[in-house]
N, C-alpha and C positions, 0 to 999 in steps of 0.2 A: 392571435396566431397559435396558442400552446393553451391548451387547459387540463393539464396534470404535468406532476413530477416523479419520474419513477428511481429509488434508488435502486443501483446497481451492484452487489456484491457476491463476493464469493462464498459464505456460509461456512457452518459449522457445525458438529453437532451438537447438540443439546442435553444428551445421558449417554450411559454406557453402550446402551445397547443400539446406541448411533455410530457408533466408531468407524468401526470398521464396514460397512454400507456408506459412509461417508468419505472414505481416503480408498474405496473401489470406482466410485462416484470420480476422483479427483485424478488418479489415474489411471481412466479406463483407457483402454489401446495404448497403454506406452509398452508395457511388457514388465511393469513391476513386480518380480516372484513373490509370493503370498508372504510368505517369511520377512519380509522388509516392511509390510503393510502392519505384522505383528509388532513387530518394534517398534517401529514410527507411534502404534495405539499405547504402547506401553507409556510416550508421553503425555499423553491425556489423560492415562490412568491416575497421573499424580495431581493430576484435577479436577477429577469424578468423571471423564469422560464428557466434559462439556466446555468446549469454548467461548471465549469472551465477547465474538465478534459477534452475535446475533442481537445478546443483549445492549451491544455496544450503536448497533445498527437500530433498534426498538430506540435508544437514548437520543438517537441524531436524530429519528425520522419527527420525535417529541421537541428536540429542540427547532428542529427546524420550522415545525407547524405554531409555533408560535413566533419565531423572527417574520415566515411570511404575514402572521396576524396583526404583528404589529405595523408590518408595509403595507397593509392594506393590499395585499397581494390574491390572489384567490385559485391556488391549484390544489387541487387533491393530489394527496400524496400516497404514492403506493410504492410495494418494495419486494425484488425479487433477487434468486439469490441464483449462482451459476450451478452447484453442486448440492445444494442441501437445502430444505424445506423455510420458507415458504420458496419453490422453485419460480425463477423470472418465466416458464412456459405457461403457469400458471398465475400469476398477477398480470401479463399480458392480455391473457385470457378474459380476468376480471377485467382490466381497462375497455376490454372490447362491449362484455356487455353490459359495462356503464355507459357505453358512446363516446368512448374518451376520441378522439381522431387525430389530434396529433401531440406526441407528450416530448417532455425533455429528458433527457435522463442522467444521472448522476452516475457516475462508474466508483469505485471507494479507491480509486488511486491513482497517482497524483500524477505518474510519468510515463512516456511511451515507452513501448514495448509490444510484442507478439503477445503476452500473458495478459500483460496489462491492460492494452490497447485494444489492438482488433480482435482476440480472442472474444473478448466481449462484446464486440462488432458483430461476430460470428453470431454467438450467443441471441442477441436481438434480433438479427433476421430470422434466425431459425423460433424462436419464439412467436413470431408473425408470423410463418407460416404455419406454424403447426395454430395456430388462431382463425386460420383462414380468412373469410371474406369478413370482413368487419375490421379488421386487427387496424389497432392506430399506426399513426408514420412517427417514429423515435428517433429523437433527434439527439446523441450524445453531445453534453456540456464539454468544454474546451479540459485541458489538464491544467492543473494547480500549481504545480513543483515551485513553482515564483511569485505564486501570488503575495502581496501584503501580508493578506489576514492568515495563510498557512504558514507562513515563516514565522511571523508574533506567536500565534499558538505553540509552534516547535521551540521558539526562542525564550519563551515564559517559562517552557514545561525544565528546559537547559537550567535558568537561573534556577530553579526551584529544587532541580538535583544538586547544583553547585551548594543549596545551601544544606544538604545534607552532608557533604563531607566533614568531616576538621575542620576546624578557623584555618589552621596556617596550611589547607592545601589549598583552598578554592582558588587561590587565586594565579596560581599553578596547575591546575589539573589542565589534564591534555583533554581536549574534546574531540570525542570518537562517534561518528555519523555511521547508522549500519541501515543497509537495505538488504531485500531477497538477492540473493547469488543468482545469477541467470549463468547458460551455456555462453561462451564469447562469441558461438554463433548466434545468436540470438540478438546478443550487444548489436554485433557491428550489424545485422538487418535493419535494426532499429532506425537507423541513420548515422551517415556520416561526421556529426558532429563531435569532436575528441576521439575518432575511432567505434561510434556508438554513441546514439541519442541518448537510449536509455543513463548509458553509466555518465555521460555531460550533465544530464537534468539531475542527477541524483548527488553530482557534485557540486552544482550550483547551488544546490538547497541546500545543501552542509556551509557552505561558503557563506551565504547569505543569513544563515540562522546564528553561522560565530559570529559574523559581522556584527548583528541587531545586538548580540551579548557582550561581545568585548572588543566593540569596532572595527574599523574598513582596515584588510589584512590581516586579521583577526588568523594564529596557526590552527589548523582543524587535522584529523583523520578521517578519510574512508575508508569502506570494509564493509566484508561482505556477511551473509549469514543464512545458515537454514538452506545451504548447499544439496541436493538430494539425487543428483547426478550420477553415474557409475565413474569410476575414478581414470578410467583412460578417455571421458570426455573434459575438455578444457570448460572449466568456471569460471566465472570472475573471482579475484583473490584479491588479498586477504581476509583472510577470513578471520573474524574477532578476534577467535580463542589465542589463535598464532600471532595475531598482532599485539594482543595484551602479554604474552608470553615477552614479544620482543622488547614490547616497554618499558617493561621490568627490568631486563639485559641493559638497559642504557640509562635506568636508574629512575624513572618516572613513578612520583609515589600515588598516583590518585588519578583518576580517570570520571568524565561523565561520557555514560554510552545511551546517545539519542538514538532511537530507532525511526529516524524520520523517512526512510521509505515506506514505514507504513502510517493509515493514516487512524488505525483504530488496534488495542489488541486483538491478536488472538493467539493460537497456544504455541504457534512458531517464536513468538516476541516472550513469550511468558517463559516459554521450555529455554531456547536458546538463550538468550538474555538472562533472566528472573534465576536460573538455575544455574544453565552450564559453564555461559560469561563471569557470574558472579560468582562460582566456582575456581575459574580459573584462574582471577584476579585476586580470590582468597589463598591461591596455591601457591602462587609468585608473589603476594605480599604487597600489593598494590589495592588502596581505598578504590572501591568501585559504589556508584549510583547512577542507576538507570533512570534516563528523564522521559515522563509520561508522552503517550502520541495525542496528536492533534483532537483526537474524540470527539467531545462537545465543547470546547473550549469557543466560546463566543468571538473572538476573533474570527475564528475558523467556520464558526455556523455563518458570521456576517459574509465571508467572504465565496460562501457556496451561493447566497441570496445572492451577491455582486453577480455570479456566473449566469446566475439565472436571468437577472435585470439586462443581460447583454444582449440577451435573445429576445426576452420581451419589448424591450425601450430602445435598444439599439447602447446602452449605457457605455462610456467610452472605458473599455478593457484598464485594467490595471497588473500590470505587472512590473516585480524587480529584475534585474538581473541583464544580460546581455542575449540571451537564448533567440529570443523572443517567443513568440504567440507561440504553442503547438497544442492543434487537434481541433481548430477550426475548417469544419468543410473539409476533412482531410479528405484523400485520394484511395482508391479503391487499395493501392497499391501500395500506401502506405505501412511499415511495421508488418513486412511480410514472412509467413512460414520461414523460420530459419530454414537451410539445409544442413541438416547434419551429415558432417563425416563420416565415413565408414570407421568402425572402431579398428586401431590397428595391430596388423596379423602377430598375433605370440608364438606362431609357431615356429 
């Protein structure tokens, strides 16, 4: 029924002189003044101007071609990216004049949402069209956020930070779960679940990953990060920096800060995280370790083959949690255009 697998992601650049063609690329039509676009580049500068996520994406496409070799599986695997080279209107294009006709395709993240979800909805049909007559039928893989094998990956990467603090904090440190800040309009489109799919799935997965670490009931944080909003639109909050600030206020000496909204670096988790997090945690005097994302972590590769196996075999779904299934077969009108608010009058 399926003979390729296309990964789905959003890209990054690769040298200096990607930067800024890449974060124009990211937010074309929003109305972000050039001067923000400066600054935002000035964080990649502190890493040559090249992000982690492509070669992080090259590492999965490698892991994964050999988990399918070892199932005896047989898809070719191709990979496109929303914003930055190699472009998904282009690997589409390849699948077309390989004869691919109908492919699966892997999205690099884990939970619904408009960014997350149908934006890359979007993405694919307009990739098929612009392919025209030939283009295969692309079928998006379900979302993760509960899977088995994504939450072991998260929860292995968690033990591995814990073992980086002091002896006598690990077994006190608070664990702090961070994903991308979205608009609350946004959240609540998402679905109704806790007020918004998005931020339910995203605290399921924090819930389920302290669980796997230090058992059912297990205390956790959420928190947001990588906010990029103009400031009289409403975000989701807290946001790391102010929440490890409050931490500290209440005497908390050591912190591990998982980044399990996302599911690979890049320079948002490196900058915010790596930098400005462990900055702030050095300000207020509180042990900080950041635990690695899902990557290629074999759990995690096993359980993208699971995804796959669902569609090809009919394989009976696996998932933890209470959520259940999302992004089977979903609905046109699913994870629809937030409407944003009018920004309100100062005058």
């Amino acid at each position: 029924m399926y003979d390729a697998l296309l990964l789905l992601s959003f890209g990054g650049p690769e040298g200096p002189d990607d930067v800024m063609p890449f974060l124009r690329n990211v937010t074309h039509g929003r109305g972000i003044p050039e001067e923000r676009l400066k600054t935002v580049a000035e964080h990649y500068g502190h890493f040559r101007g090249v992000s982690p996520i492509n070669a992080g994406n090259r590492a999965l496409l490698a892991a994964l071609r050999l988990e399918l070799g070892a199932r005896n599986i047989d898809l070719p695997l191709y990979w496109g990216n929303r914003n930055w080279r190699p472009y998904v209107t282009d690997a589409v294009r390849h699948m077309r004049d390989d004869g691919v006709q109908r492919a699966l395709v892997l999205a690099t993240s884990a939970t619904a949402s408009y960014s997350s979800c149908r934006q890359y909805r979007e993405d694919l049909a307009q990739a098929r069209a612009m392919a025209g007559e030939g283009a295969p039928e692309l079928v998006k893989l379900r979302h993760f956020f509960d899977h088995p094998g994504f939450v072991e990956a998260n929860a292995g990467a968690v033990r591995a930070a814990l073992g980086e603090l002091p002896a006598a904090h690990r077994d006190t440190a608070r664990l702090i779960f961070t994903a991308h800040s979205i608009p609350v309009s946004m959240n609540q489109a998402s679905g109704p679940a806790s007020n918004g799919l998005y931020a339910a799935q995203q605290r399921e997965t924090a819930r389920l990953v302290a669980a796997a670490v230090r058992g059912p009931g297990a205390e956790f944080d959420l928190v947001w990060q990588s906010r990029s909003g103009p400031p009289q639109v409403p975000w989701l909050a807290p946001d790391v920096n102010d929440h490890l600030r409050s931490l500290a206020a209440e005497g908390v000496a050591a912190v591990v800060v998982s980044p399990s909204g996302f599911v690979a670096d890049h320079i948002e988790v490196l900058w915010d995280l790596d930098v400005e997090a462990r900055r702030t945690a050095a300000e207020v005097g509180v042990s900080f370790a950041r635990a690695a994302t899902a990557g290629t972590h074999p759990a995690f590769v096993a359980a993208i083959i699971e995804l796959v196996e669902e569609r090809l075999s009919g394989t009976q779904p696996r998932a933890l949690g209470s959520l259940g299934l999302c992004g089977v077969d979903c609905p046109k009108s699913c994870c629809p255009v937030p409407v944003r608010a009018p920004a309100p009058d100062s005058s």
